[in-house]
N, C-alpha and C positions, 0 to 999 in steps of 0.2 A: 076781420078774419086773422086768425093767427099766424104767425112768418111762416114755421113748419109745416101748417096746411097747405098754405099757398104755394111752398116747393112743392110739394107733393103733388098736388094739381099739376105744376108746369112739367113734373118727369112726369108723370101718367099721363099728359096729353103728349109728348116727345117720343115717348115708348110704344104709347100706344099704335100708330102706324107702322111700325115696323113690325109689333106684332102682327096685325091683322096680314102683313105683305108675308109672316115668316111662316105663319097657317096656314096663307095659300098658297106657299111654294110645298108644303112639308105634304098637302091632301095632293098636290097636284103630283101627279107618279113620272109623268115625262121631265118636269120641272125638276122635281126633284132628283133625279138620277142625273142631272146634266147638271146640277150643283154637285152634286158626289166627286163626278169627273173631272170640274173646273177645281175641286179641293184639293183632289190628291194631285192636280197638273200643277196649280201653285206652288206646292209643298213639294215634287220632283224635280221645277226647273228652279225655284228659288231657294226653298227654306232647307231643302235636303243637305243642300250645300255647306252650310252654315253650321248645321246639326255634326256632319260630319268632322269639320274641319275645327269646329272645337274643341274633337276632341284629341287634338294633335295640339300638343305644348312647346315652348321653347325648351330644348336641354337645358342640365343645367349649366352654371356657368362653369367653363373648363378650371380647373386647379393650377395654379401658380404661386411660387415663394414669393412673390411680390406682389403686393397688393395694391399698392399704390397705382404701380404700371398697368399692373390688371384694370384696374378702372378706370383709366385711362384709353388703354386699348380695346376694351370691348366691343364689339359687334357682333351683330345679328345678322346672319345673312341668308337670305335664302335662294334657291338654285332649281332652275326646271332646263328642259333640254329638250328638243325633237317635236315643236309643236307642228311644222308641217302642215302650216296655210295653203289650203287646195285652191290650186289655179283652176286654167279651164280646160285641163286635159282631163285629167285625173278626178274621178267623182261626180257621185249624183248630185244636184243641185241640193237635195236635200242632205245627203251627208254633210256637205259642205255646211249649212245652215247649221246641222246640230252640232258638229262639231265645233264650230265657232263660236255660238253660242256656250256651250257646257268650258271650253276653256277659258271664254273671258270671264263665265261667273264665280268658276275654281280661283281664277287668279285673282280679280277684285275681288271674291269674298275672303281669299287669305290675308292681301292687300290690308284689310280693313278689322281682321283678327289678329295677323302676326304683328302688322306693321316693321318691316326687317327695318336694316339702315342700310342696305344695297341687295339686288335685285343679281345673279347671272343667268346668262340665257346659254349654252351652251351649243348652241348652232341647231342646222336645221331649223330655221324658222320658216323657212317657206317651203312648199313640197317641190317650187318649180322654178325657183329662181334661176336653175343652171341651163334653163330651154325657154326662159320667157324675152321680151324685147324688153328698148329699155321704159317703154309707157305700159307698160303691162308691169313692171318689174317695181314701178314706181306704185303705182294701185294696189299693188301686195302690202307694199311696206309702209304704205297709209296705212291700212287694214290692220296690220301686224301692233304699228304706236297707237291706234285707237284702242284695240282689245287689248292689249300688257300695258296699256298707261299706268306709271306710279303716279302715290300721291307726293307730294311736295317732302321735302327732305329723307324721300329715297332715290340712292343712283340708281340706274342702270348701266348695264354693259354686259353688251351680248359678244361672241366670239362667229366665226363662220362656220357652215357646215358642209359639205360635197353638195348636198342639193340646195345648198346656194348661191354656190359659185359653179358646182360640177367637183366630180374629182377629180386629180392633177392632171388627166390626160385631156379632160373638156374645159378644164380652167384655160381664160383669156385675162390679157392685163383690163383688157373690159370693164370685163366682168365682176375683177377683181376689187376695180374701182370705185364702180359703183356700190359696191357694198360695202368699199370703207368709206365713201363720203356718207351716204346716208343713216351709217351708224356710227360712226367712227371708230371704226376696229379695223386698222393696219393687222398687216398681218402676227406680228409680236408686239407688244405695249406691256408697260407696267405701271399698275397702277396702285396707289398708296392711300390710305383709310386709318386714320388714326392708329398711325404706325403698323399696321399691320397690308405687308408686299404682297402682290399679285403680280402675277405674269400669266397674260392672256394671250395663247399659239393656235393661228390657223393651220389644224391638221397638213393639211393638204400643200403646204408650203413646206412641209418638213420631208419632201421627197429625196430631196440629196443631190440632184441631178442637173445642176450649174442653171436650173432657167433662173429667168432674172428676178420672180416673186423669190425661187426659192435663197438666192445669192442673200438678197435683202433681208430677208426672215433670218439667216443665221449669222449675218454681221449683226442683225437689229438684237438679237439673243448675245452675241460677242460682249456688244459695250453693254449692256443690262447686265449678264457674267460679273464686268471689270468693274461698275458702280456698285454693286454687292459687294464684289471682296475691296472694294477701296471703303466703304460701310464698317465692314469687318473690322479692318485693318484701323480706324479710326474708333472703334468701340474700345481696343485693347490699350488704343493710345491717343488719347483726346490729345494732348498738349502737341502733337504733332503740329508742324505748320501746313500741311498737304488737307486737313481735315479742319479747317478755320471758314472755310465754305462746307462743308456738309451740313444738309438739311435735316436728313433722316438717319433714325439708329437703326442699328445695321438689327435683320430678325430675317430669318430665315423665309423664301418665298412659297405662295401654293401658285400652281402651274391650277389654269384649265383650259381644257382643249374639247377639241369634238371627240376626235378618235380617242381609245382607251390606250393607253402604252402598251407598250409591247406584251402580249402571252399568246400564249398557244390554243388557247377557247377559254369558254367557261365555267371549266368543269370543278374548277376550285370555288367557285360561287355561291354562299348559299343564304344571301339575304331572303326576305318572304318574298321579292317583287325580281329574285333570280330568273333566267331562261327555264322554259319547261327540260323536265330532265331528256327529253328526246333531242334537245340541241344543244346540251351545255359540253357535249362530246364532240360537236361537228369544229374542227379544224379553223381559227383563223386563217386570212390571209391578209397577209404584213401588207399596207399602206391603200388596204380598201376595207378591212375589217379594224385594224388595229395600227399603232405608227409600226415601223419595223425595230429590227433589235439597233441597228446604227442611232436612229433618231432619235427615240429609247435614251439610251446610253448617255447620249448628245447632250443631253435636255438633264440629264440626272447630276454630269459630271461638271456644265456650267451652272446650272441652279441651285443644289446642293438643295432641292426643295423638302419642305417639311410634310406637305401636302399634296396630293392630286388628286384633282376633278372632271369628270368626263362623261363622254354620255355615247349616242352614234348604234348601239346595238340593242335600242330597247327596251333592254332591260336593267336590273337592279344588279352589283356585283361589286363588294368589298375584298379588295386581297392588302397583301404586303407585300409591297419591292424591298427587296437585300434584306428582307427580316425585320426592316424597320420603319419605312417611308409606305406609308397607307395610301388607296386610291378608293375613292367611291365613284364606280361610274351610274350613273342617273338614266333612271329608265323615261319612257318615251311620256308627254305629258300631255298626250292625243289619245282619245277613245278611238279612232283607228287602229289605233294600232297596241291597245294594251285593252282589256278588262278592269282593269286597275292603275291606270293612271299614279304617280307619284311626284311627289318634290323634298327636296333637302332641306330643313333647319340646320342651320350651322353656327353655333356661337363660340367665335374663337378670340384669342388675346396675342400678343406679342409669343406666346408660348406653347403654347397647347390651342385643344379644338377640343368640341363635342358635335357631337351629329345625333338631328331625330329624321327617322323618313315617315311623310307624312302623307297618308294613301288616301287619294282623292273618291268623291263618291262610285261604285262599283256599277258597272252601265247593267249587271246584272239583275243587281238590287232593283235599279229603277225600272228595268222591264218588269219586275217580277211586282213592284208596287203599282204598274198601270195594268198588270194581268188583274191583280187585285180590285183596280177601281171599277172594269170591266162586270166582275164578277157583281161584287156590292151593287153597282147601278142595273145592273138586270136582274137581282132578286129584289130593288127598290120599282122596277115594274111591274113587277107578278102581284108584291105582297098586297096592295090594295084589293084587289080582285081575290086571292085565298084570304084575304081579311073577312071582306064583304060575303063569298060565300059560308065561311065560319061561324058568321053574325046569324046568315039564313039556316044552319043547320041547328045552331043553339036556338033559336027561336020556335 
């Protein structure tokens, strides 16, 4: 028998029961409508994902007169904020469920499209940290490294937010504690990525009011200030002897924090994932909506930052400090509490940045594609029976 026949036989005997399995599902009308459903559930909780999120790119890379440094400096970084892991006060069992679910597949599936080289979390990560015990508090923040797990040669680093600790008035050294040992976010840290500075500020330490977190957060910001400009001051004069131990060249820092800095609402706002226009008018209030003008100021005039990042009110909003120092605050990355969900691409050098915001699938969209499957699976029930009588009327 010939080679080509004999394949042929082996896929026509291989094919052949699935046909006959895919005739029976296709004549059978209950079968078949409960495949319809199981298609479009796969393709809403898995592939929608995917679909969406590629179509969101890396900027490109920022412009700089140095090239060399630029490639050098490079990263990729990307940034979500306000995921708000529901304890056992707050939510249905099922909210809970879907929400947790739809975030770890947003984040793993960007995870494994973007591939950033660092990860920030901007606070808020749990809905309840500032009212839970510490064995409750501990089960969240399992929960929390299970579903934002990186893969291998991405950092993380998260910052604090009011509902993790509480805000400054419910803040304890506790509480405090325990969410820098299990993430290790002191309250101010700087942290350094192929030359390019970070400085990471717990909101809520920057109240001004001598307690002891807040003492420590603004000497911890003091000597960070004095290693920058001793950086400085050693870029202009290597041969110095004070500059024979410096590690790093001095580049300007990005701040991120929970709170956005100091304004007066959102009414300058008008990214696409901005406050609805019925709130971008309503009024901050300095050190529970935003830092105040002192902290503000604080933060601008030791940092001298080039950058700032922040999150805490939901939603999407680019402005300018002093006409030249840009802020993007980051909206919330919970289908609780947005329609549209987002996260930040950010690929910046020793010099410059570029930003893409990258709009997660739209919880609209997916209601409105299982209204659909609803639909399709119950005229996949009629249609055999107006098939059938069709058949009897042509006959």
């Amino acid at each position: 028998m010939p080679c080509n026949i004999t394949v042929m036989l082996s896929i026509n005997q291989t094919v052949e029961p699935w046909m006959k399995f895919f005739k029976f599902v296709i004549n059978h009308k209950i079968l078949r409508s409960v495949l319809i459903l199981l298609s479009f559930f796969t393709y809403c909780e898995i592939f929608h994902y995917t679909v969406v999120l590629l179509q969101c790119t890396w900027p490109a890379a920022p412009h700089t007169a140095y090239s060399t440094e630029r490639h050098n400096s490079d990263i990729k970084v990307s940034v979500i904020a306000d995921t708000h892991l529901l304890g056992y006060r707050h939510g249905h069992w099922f909210d809970k469920l879907r929400r947790e679910w739809q975030m770890k597949q947003a984040f793993q599936t960007s995870m494994l499209i973007h591939k950033p080289d660092v990860v920030f979390v901007l606070g808020d990560l749990l809905d309840e940290g500032k009212w839970c015990d510490d064995e409750e508090f501990l089960h969240h923040v399992a929960r929390f490294k299970k579903m934002f797990a990186v893969p291998e040669g991405t950092q993380l680093h998260v910052v604090s937010g009011n509902h993790d600790e509480g805000f400054h008035y419910m803040m304890s050294d506790h509480k405090h504690e325990r969410f820098e040992h299990q993430f290790k976010s002191p309250s101010v840290r700087m942290v350094e990525i192929k030359n390019n500075i970070f400085v990471l500020v717990n909101s809520m330490a920057m109240e001004g009011d001598g307690c002891s977190i807040c003492v420590q957060a603004e000497s911890a910001l003091h000597d960070i200030s004095h290693k920058l400009n001793l950086l400085k001051i050693c870029d202009q004069k290597a041969s110095d002897d004070t500059c024979k131990y410096t590690l790093k060249n001095y580049t300007r820092p990005i701040i991120l924090q929970h709170f956005p800095m100091y304004r007066k609402s959102d009414s300058d706002c008008n990214t696409d994932d901005a406050a609805p226009p019925e709130e971008r008018n309503i009024p901050f209030r300095p050190k529970l909506d935003s830092l105040d003008q002192r902290s503000t100021n604080m933060l601008f005039s030791l940092l001298d930052p080039r950058l700032v990042m922040s999150a805490h009110t939901h939603h999407g909003c680019y402005i300018l400090h002093h006409n030249t120092v840009p802020e993007w605050t980051v909206s919330s990355f919970s289908w609780r509490n947005r329609n549209d969900p987002t996260l930040l691409l950010v690929r910046m050098n020793n010099f410059n940045h570029s930003v893409t915001q990258c709009f997660l699938p739209k919880e609209s969209t997916v209601v409105n594609l299982y209204i659909l499957a609803a639909v399709v699976a119950f005229i996949s029930l009629l249609w055999p029976t107006i098939s059938y009588k069709y058949r009897q009327k042509m006959c």
